[in-house]
C-alpha positions in Angstrom: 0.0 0.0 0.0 1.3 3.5 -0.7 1.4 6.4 1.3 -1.6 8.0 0.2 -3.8 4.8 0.7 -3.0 5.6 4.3 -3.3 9.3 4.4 -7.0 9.1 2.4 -7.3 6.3 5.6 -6.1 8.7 8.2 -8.2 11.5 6.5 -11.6 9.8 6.5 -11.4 8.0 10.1 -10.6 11.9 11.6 -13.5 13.4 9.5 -16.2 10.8 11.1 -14.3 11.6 14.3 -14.9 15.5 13.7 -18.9 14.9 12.3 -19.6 12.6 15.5 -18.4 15.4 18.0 -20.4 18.5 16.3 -23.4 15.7 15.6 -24.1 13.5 18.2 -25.1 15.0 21.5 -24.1 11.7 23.9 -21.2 12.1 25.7 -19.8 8.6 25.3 -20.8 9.2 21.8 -18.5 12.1 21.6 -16.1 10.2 23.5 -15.4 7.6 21.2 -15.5 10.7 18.4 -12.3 12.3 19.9 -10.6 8.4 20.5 -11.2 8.2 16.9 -9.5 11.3 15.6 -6.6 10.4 18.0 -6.4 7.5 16.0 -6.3 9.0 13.1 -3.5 11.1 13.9 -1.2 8.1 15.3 -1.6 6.7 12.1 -0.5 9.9 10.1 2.4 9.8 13.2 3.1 6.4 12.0 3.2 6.7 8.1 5.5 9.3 8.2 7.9 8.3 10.7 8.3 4.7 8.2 8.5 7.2 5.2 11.4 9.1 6.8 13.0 6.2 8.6 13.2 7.2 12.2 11.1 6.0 15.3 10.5 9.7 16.8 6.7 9.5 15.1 6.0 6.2 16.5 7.7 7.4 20.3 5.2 10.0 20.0 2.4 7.7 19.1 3.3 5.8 21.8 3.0 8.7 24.5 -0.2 10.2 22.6 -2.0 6.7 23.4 -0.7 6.9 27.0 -2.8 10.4 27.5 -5.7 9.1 25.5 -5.7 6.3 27.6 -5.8 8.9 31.0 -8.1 11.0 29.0 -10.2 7.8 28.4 -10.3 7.2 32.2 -10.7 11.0 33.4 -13.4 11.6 31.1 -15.4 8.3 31.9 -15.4 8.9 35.3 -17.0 12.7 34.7 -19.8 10.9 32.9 -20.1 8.8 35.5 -20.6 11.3 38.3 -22.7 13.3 35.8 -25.3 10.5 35.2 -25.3 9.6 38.7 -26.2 13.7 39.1 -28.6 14.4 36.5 -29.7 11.2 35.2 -28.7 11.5 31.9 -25.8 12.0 29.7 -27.5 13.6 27.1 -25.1 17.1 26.1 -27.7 19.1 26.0 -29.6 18.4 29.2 -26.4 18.5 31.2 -26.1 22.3 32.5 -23.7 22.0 35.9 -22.1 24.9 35.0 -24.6 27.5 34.2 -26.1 29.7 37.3 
């Protein structure tokens, strides 16, 4: 596969990443949106760093899945304490920091 196969790849995966977040108004939903555009990008990290032979891209993958993984965590256990709050985790209806 060439480089572009991956790009157009990379491209389309962070696009449905960027429609889910302005779309969809669940919060896991939304979630999953931003894991997915992450993705995208380690794999642009990733494609370049084999086209230019060295490993700094796919260091920096490495540490970009680490804080998506404490993002992950952090922003599960909001939704958590949100839906244990309000009952719902519906965007909209969630209004904890408005007077």
């Amino acid at each position: 596969m060439s480089l572009y196969n991956f790009l157009y790849l990379s491209s389309i995966i962070f696009t449905l990443g960027v429609i889910g977040v302005l779309v969809r108004r669940n919060v896991l939903i939304v979630l999953m949106s931003i894991e997915l555009m992450l993705n995208a990008v380690n794999l642009n990290l990733i494609v370049f760093s084999k086209l230019w032979g060295n490993v700094v891209g796919q260091v920096f993958t490495v540490f970009v899945i680490t804080v998506a993984a404490a993002e992950t965590a952090v922003g599960l256990a909001i939704v958590v304490a949100i839906y244990r709050h309000k009952d719902t985790v519906n965007i909209d209806e969630v209004n904890i920091l408005k007077w």
